[in-house]
C-alpha beads as a LAMMPS data file, in Angstrom:
LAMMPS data file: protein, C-alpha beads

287 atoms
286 bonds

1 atom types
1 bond types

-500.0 500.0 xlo xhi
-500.0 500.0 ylo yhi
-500.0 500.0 zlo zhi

Masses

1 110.0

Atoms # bond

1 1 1 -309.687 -146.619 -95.043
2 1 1 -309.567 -145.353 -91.139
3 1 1 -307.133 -142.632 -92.321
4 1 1 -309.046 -141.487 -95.149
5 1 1 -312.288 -141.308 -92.878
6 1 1 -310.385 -139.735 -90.221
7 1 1 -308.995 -137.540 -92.811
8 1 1 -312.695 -136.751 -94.220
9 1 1 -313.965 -136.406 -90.814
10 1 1 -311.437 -133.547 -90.273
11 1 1 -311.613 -131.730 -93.338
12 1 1 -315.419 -131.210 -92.701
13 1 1 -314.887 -130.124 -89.334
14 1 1 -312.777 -127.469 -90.439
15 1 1 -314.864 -126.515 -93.266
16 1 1 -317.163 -125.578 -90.287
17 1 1 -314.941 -122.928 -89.023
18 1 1 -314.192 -120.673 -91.302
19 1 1 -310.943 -119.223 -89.614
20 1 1 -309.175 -122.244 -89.297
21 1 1 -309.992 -123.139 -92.959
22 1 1 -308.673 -120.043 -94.024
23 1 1 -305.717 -120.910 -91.891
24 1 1 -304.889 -124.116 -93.828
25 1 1 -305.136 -122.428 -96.970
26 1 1 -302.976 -119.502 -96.263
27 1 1 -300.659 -121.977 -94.950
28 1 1 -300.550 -124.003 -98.052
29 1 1 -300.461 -121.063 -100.518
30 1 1 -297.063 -119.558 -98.538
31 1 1 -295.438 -122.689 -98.761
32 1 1 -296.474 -123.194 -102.507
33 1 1 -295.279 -119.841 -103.107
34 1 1 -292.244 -119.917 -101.092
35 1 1 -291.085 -123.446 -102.529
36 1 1 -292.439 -124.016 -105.454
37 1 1 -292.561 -120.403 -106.636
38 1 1 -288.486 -119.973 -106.747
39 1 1 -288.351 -122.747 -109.520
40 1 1 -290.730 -121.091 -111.126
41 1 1 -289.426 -117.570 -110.802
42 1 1 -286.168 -116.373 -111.408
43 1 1 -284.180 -114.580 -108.615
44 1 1 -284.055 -110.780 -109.549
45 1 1 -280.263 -110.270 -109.115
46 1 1 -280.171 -107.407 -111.972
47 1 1 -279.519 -103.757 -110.464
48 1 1 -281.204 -100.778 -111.802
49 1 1 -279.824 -97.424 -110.361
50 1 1 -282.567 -95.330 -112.251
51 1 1 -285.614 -97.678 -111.029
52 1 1 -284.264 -96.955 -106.949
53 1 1 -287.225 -97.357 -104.889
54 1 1 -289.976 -97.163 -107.837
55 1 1 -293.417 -97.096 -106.803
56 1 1 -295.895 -100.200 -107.390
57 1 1 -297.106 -100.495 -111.080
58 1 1 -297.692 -103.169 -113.447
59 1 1 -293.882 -104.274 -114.170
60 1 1 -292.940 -104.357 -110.550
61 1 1 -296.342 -104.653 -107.991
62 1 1 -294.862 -104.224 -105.403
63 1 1 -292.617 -101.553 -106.409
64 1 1 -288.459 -102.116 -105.898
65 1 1 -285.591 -101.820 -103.708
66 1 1 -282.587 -100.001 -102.760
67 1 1 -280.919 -101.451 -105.598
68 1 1 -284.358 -101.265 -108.274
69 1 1 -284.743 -104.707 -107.616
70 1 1 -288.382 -106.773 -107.847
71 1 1 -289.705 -106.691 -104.153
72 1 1 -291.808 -109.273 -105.381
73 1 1 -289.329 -111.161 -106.823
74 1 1 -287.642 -110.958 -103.242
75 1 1 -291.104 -112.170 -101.675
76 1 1 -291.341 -115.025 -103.407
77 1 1 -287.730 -116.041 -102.908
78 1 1 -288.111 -114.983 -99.396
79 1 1 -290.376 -117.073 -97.689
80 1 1 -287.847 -120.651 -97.851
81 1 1 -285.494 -120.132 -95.501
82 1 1 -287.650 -118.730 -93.188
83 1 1 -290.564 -121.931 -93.160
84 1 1 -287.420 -123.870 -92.463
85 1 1 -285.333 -122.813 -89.311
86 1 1 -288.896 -122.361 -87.924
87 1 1 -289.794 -125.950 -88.709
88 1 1 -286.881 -127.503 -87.776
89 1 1 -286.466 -125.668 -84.414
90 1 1 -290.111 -126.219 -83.400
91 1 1 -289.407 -129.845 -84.527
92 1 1 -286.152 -129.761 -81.933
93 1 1 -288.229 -128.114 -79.358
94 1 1 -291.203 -130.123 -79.429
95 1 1 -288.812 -133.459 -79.434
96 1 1 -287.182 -132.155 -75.928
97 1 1 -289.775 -131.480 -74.557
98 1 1 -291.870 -134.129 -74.878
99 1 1 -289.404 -136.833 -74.320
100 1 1 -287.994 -135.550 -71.472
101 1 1 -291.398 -134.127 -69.970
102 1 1 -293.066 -137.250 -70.622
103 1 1 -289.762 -139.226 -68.960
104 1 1 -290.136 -136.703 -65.764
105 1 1 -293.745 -137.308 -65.102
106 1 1 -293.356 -141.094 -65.788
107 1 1 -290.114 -141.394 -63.900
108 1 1 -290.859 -139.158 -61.347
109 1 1 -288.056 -139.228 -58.372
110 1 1 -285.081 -137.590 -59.004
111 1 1 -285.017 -137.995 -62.551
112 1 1 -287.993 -135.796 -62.568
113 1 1 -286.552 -133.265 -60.437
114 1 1 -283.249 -132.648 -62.458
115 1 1 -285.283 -132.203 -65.861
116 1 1 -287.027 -129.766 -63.731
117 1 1 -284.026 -128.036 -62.362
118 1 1 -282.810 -127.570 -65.612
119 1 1 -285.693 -126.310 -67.311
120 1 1 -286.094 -123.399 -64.435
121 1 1 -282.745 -122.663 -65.196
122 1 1 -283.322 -122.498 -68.742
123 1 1 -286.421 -120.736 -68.036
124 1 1 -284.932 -117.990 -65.822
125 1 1 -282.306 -116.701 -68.650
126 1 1 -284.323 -113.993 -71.192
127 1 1 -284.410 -115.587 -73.888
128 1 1 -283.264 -112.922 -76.576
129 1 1 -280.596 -111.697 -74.837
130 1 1 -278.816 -115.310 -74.918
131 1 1 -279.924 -115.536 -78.885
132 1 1 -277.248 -112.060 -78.895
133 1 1 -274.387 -114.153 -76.831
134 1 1 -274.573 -116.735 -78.832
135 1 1 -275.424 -115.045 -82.204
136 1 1 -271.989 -113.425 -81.033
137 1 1 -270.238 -116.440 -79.594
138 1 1 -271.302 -118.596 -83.301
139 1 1 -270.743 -117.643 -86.459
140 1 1 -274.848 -118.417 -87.475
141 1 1 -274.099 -118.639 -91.487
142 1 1 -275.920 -121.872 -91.625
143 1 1 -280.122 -122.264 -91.514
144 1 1 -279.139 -125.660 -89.873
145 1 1 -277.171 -123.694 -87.123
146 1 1 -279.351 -121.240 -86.328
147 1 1 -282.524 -123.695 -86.603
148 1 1 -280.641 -125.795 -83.481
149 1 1 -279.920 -122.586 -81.505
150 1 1 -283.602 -121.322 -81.631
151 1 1 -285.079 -124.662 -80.925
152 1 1 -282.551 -125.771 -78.159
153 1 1 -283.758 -122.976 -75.965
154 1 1 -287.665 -123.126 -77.100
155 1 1 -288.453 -125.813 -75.462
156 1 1 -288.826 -125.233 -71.324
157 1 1 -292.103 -123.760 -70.977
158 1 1 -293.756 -126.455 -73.084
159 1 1 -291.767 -129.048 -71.227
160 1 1 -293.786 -128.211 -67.811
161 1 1 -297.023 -128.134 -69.950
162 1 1 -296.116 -131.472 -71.660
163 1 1 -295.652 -133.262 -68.165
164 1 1 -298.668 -131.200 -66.260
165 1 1 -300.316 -133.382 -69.064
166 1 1 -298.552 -136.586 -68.437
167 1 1 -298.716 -136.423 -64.821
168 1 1 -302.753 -136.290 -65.537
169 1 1 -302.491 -139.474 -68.181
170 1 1 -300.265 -141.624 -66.071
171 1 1 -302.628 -142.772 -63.528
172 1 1 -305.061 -143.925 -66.104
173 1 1 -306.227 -147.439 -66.735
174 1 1 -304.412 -148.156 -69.774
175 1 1 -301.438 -147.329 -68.348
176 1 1 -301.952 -149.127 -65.113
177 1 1 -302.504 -151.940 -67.500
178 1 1 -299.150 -151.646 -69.611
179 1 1 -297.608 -151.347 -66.234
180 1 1 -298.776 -154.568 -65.107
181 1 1 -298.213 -156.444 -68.146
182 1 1 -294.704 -155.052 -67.723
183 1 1 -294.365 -153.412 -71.058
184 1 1 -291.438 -151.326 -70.659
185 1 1 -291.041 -147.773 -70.333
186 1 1 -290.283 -146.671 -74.247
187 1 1 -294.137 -148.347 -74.860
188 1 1 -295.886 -146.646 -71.712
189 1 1 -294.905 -143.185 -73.271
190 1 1 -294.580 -143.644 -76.603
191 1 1 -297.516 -145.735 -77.225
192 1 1 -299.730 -145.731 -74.171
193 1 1 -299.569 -141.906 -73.291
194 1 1 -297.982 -139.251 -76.376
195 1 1 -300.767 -141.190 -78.902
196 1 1 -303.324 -139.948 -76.471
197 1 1 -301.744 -136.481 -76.427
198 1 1 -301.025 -135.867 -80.475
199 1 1 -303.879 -132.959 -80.389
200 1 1 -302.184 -131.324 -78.012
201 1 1 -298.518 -131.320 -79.075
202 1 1 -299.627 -130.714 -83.036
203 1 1 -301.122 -127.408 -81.775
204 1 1 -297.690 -127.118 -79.694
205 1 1 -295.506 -127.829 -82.477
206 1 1 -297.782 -124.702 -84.278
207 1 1 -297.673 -122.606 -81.871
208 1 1 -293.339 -123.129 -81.641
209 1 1 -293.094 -122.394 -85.339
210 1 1 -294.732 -119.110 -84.627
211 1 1 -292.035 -118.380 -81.804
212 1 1 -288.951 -119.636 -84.088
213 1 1 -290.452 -117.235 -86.904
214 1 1 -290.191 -114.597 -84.689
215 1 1 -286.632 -115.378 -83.093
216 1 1 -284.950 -115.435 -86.580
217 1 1 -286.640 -112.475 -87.462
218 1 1 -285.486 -110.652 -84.369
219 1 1 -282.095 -111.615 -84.775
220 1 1 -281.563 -111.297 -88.710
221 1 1 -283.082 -107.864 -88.170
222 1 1 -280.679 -107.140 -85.201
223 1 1 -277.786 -107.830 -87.496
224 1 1 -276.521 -110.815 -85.545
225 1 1 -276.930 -113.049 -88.278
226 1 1 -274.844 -112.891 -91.425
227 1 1 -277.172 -111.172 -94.266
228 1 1 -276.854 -114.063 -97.228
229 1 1 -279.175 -115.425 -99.134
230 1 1 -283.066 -113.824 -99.654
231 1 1 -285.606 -113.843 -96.459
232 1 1 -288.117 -111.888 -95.404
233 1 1 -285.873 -110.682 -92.264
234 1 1 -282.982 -109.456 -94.626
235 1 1 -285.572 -107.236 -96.628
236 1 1 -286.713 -105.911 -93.498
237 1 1 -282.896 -105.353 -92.476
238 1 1 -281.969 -103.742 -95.237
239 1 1 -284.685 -101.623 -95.555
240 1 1 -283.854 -100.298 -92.268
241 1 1 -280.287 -99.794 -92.988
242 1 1 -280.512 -98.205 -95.775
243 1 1 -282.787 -95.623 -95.095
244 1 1 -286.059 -96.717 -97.031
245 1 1 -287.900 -94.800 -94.433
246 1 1 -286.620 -91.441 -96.307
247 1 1 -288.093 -92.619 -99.316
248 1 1 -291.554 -91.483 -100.790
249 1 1 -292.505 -94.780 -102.766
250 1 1 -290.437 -97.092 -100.462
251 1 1 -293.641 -97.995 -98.265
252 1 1 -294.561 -101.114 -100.191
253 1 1 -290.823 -102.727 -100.131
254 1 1 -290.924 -101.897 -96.210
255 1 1 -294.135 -103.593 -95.173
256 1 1 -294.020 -106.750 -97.993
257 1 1 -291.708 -108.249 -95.797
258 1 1 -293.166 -107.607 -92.408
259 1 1 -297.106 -108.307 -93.580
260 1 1 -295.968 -111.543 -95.526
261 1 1 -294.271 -112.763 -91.727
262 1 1 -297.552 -111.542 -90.232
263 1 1 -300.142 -113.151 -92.737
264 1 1 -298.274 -116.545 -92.345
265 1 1 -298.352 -116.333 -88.145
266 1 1 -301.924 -115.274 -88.364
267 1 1 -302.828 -118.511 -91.019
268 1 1 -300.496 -120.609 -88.185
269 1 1 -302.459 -119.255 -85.121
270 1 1 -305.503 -119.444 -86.451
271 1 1 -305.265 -122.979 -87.941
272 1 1 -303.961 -123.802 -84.342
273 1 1 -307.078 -122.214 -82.624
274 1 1 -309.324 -124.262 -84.970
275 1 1 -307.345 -127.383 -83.917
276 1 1 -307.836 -126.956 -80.459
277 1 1 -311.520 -126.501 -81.171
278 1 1 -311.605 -129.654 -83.143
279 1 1 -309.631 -131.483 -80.787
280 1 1 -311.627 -130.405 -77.882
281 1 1 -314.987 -132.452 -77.581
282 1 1 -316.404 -129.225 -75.037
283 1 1 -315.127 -126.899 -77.953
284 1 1 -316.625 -129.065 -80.447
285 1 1 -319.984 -129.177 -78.798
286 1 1 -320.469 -125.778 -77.817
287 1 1 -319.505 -124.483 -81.698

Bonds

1 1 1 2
2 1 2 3
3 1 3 4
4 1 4 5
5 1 5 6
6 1 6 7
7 1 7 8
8 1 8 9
9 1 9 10
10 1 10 11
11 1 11 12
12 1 12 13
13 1 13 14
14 1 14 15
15 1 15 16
16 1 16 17
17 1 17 18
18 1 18 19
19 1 19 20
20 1 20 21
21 1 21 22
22 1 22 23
23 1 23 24
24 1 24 25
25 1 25 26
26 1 26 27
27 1 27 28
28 1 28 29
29 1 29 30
30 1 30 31
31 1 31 32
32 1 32 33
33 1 33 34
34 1 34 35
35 1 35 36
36 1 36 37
37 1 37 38
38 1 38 39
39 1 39 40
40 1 40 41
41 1 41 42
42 1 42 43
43 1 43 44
44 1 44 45
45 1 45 46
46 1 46 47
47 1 47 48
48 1 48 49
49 1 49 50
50 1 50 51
51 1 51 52
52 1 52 53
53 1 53 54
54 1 54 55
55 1 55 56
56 1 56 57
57 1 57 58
58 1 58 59
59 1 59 60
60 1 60 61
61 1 61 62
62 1 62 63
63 1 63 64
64 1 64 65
65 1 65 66
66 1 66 67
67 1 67 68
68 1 68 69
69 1 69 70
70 1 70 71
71 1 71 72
72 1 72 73
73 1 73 74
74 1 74 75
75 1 75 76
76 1 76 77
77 1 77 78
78 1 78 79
79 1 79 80
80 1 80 81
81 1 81 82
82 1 82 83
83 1 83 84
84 1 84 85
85 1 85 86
86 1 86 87
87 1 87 88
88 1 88 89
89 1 89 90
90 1 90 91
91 1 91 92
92 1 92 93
93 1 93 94
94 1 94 95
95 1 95 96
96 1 96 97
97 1 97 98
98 1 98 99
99 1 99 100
100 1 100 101
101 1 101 102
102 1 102 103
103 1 103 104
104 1 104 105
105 1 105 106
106 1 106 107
107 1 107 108
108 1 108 109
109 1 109 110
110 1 110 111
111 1 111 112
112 1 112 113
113 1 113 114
114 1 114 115
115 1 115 116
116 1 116 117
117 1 117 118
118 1 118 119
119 1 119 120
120 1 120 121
121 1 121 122
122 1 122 123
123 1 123 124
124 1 124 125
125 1 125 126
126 1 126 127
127 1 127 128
128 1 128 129
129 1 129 130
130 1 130 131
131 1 131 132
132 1 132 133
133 1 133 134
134 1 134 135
135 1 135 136
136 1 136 137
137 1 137 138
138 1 138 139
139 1 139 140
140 1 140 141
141 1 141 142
142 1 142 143
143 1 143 144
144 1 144 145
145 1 145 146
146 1 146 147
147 1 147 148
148 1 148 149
149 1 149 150
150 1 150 151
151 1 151 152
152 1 152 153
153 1 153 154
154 1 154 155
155 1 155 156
156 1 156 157
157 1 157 158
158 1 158 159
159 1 159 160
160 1 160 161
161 1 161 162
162 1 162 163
163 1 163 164
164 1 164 165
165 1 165 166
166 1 166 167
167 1 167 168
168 1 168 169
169 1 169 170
170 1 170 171
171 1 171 172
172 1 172 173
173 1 173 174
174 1 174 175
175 1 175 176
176 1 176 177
177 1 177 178
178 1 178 179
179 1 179 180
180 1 180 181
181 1 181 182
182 1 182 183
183 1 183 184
184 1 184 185
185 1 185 186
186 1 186 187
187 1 187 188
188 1 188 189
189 1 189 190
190 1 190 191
191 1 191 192
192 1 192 193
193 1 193 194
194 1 194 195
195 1 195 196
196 1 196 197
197 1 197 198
198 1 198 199
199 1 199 200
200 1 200 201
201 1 201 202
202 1 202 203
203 1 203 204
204 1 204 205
205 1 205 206
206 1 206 207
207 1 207 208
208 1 208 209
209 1 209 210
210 1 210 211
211 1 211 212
212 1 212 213
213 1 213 214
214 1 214 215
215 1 215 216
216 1 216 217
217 1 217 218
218 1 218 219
219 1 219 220
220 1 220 221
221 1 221 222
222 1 222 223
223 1 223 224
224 1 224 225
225 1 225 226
226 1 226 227
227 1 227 228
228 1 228 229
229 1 229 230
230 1 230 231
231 1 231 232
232 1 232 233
233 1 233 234
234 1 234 235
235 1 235 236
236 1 236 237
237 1 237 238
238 1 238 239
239 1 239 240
240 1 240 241
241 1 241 242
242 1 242 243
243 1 243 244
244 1 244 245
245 1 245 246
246 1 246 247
247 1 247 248
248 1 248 249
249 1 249 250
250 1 250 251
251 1 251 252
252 1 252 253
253 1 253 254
254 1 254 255
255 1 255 256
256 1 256 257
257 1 257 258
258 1 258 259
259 1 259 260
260 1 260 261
261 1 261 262
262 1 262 263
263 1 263 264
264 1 264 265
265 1 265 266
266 1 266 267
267 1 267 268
268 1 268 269
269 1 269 270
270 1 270 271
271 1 271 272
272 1 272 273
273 1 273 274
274 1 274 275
275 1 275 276
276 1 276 277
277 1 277 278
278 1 278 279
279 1 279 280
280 1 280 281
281 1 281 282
282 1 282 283
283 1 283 284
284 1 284 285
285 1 285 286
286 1 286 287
């Protein structure tokens, strides 16, 4: 019953701001779409030399490719692979950093000071520029593989937020208390301080798939990963290699795949921005 009140509660403070309501929904209809609509939908494998690059009408909306392929089709189909490496690696992320944040700030001493050595020295490396070395270094032909790379270097700058946090929950009663009562460190963090810090890391973990999304992209558009399968960043790679910009009618299979990425960051950054209000008693009370 608590969850379904708390779950009640939510859902009409969201209803109260528009923009993060229209968030969640976008959300949910790109994920239908992009996992439920393949099973639905047939992949459009079939070329069609004499349909090259057809403008949108009825048969096609949103016209076709290089090949007189559905871009459609390739929308639909496109989405998958994408929602995942950017779930998984702000999944990875998030986990690093707030175990090991949360460990630093508890810990303190020089456990705290080598997680902190090593995140400035992950933090001083560009980030892109290592996702080329090792795009180079790894053959990235798994969503798996290139999920773990993205996330394994997402993670610093959240780290230091994560333990600015904990440093600020750590000298609070409760945790006095479970220090007393000798409760172990696993309990302090996992179930004294991270419970009392889920707003904050679910907006975190939103904000990192936003990042990831645009990692992959960046790198499946630089070539560096091997073009397989149906995204959104292949279509945006191939467009780009094969000239669709010296096409007349080839607008529509250029920007499908670079409007659907953008419509699903904007429905993830604004359902995180209504979180933050909802999660924020000041926020709450001012709206």
């Amino acid at each position: 019953m608590t969850v379904i009140a708390s779950t009640a509660d939510f859902l009409k403070l969201l209803r109260s701001r528009p923009v993060g309501l229209a968030g969640l929904i976008g959300i949910v209809i790109f994920v239908v779409v992009s996992f439920v609509g393949p099973l639905l939908v047939p992949l459009d494998t079939k070329v069609d030399l004499t349909a090259i690059y057809a403008a949108p009408s009825f048969a096609h909306p949103l016209g076709t490719d290089y090949q007189g392929r559905d871009v459609l089709n390739q929308i639909i189909w496109g989405g998958r692979d994408i929602m995942i490496v950017a779930f998984l690696a702000a999944l990875l992320s998030t986990l690093i950093a707030v175990t090991f944040g949360s460990l630093g700030a508890v810990v303190g001493g020089a456990v705290d000071s080598a997680i902190l050595a090593i995140t400035d020295v992950i933090l001083t490396i560009p980030r892109l520029p290592l996702l080329v070395v090792l795009a180079a270094l790894l053959r990235l032909n798994s969503i798996l593989i290139l999920a773990l790379i993205v996330g394994a270097l997402a993670w610093p700058s959240l780290l230091r937020a994560v333990r600015a946090q904990v440093l600020s929950l750590k000298e609070r009663e409760f945790v006095e208390a479970a220090r007393a009562l000798d409760l172990g460190l696993g309990h302090i963090i996992f179930a004294e301080i991270l419970p009392n810090m889920r707003s904050y890391i679910a907006i975190s973990f939103i904000l990192a798939m936003t990042q990831a999304i645009y990692a992959q992209a960046g790198l499946i558009f630089l070539g560096l990963v091997p073009l397989s399968g149906t995204n959104w960043g292949v279509m945006i790679n191939l467009a780009w290699v094969r000239g669709a910009v010296f096409f007349r009618d080839s607008l529509p299979y250029i920007l499908s795949p670079v409007l659907a990425i953008a419509l699903f960051q904007l429905a993830l950054v604004s359902l995180a921005s209504a979180l933050e209000d909802i999660f924020n008693p000041r926020l709450r009370s001012a709206g």
